[in-house]
N, C-alpha and C positions, 0 to 999 in steps of 0.2 A: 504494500500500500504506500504511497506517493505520500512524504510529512511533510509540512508546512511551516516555514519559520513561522512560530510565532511574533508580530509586530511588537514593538518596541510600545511601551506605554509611555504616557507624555511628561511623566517625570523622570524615565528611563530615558528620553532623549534629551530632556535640559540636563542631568546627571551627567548625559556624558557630554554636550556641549561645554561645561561648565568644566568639566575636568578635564576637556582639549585644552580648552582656554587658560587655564592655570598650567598647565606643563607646558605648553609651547611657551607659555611665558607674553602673552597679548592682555591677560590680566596680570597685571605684575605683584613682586611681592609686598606684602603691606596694605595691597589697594583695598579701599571698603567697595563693599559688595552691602547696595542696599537691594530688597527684597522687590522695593515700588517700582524700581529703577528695571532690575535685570526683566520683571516679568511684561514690562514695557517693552523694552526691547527683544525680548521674543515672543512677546503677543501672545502671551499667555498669563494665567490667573496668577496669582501669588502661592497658592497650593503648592504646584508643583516646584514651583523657587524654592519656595519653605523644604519643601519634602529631598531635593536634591543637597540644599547647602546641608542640613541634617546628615545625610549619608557623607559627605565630600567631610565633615568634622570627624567624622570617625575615621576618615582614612588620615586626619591633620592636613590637608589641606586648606582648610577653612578654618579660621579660630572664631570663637564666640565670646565676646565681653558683656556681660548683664549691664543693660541700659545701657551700652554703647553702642551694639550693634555686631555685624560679622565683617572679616577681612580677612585677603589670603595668609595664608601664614608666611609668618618670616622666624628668620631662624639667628639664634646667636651661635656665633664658636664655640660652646660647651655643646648646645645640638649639634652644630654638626660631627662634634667629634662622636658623639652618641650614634651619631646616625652611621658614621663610617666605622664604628665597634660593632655594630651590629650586623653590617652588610660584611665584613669580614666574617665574622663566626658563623654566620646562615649560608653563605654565598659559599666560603670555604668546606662547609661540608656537603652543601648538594655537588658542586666540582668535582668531590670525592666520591660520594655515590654515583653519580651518574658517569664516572669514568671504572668504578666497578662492575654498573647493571648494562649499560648501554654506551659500550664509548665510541663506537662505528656510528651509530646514529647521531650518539652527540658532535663529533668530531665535524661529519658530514654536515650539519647543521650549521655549527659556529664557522665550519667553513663557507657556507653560501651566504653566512652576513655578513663577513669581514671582506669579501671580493664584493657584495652590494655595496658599505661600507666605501672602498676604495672610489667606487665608479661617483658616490655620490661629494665625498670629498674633493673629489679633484674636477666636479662640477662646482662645491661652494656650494651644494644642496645641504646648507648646517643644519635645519629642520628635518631634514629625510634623514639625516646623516644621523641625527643625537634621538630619533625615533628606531635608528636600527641598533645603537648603541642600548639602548636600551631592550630591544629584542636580546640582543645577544647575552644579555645577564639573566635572562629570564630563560634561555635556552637550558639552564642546568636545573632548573627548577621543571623544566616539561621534560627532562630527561630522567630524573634523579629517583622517581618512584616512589615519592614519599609526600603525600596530601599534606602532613603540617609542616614539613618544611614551605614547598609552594604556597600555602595558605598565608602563613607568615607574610611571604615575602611579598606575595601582592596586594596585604594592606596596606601597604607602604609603599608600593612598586610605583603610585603617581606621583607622590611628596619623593621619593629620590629621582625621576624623571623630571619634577619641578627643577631641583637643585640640580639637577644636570643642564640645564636650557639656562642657567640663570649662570653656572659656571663656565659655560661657554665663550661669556663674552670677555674673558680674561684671554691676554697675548700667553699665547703657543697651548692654551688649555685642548685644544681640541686636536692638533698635531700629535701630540704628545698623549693624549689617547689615543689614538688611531695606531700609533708606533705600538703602545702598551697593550691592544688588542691583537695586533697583530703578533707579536710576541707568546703571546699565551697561545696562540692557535699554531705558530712553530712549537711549541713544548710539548702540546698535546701529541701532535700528529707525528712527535719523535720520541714521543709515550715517556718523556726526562719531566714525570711527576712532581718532583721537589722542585723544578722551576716554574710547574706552574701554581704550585703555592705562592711561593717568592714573587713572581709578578704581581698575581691576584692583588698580595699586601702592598706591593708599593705602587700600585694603579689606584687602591681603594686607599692609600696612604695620602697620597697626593692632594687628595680633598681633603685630608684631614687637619692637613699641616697649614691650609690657605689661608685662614686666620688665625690672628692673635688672639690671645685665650681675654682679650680684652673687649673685642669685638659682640657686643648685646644686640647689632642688628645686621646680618649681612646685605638688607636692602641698602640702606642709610650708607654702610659703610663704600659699596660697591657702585651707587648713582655717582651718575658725571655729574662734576660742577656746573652750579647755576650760572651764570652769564647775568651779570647787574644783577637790577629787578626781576628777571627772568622770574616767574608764578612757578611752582611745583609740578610738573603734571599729573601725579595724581597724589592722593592722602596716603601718607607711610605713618603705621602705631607700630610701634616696636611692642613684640609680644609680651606679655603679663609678666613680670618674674616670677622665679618658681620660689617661695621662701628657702632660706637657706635649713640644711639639716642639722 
């Protein structure tokens, strides 16, 4: 019998409008997000605003301040380094199983991103490019055969996609990925394992070390200087602190 995709529901489509929108980085970080505003602009009721930014806060891409409102998130240098502790320890061992359970398959895989990878680099497709970048870390997670690892990874898998698009625009960040990807996909395919631990950490290192442990907003920190009077272009709140322990 012939199935039928089921259609998408219209909070299932501003969900993921809205989560294009924060990864590509066209909502930047920081930006408020009012509810009257987006459902305006895509001409639709506030239900489904409401119901998508709801979901988009639980993956942290959205923060929510009582009587202040919702904004994308931004992140200080003690997040990030959290975020790059953790994508070491999860990322490193699906790597590992998925080069136990499937590594022909894997192999083959991470090899047709990194030649898409090439083709779109050296167009200057940095959007196609940090979308396949992104495929390919998630390739060990569709290989690796383990539900809560993959679960894990892709509550998170939009908010470090974010932080991918927003690190991009730093000089030789994305060169220097592509070198580091490619690297890992020679280790593999000459099965010298213990190097491609060692990459993995100093590809997911590299983020780590980009700010100063001083740094409480990477938006703020990373905006180009205003010009005179030059106006903001849009609202940047540096996120809540966390009280200290």
């Amino acid at each position: 019998m012939e199935r039928f995709e089921k259609p998408k529901s219209l909070t299932e489509s501003v969900l993921e409008h809205l989560r294009n929108e924060i990864v590509s980085g066209k909502l930047e970080l920081g930006a408020a997000l009012s509810e009257r505003q987006l459902a305006e602009q895509l001409s639709v009721s506030k239900t489904p605003v409401r119901e998508a930014l709801a979901q988009l806060r639980t993956e942290g891409l959205v923060m929510v301040e009582p009587r202040k409102g919702a904004y994308v998130f931004s992140l200080s240098a003690r997040e990030v380094i959290e975020i790059c502790d953790f994508r070491i320890a999860i990322e490193s061992a699906a790597v590992k199983l998925a080069i136990e359970r499937n590594p022909d398959a894997y192999i083959a895989d991470i090899g047709r991103i990194v030649g898409e990878m090439d083709r779109k680099i050296s167009a200057n497709e940095i959007p196609a490019y940090l979308a396949l970048d992104t495929e390919f870390h998630a390739a060990a997670f569709r290989h690796c055969e383990n539900s809560y690892l993959r679960d894990s990874y892709e509550r998170y898998a939009g908010k470090i996609a974010a932080l991918r698009t927003h690190l991009a625009a730093k000089p030789m960040h994305t060169k220097l990925s592509f070198e580091e990807h490619v690297a890992l996909l020679a280790a593999l395919r000459n099965r010298q394992f213990e190097d491609v631990d060692k990459t993995l950490l100093r590809h997911i290192g590299r983020t780590r070390h980009s700010y100063a442990a001083t740094v409480d907003d990477i938006a703020v920190a990373d905006a180009p200087p205003l010009r005179g009077n030059e106006p903001a272009p849009f609202v940047v709140r540096s996120a809540p602190k966390r009280p200290s322990s």
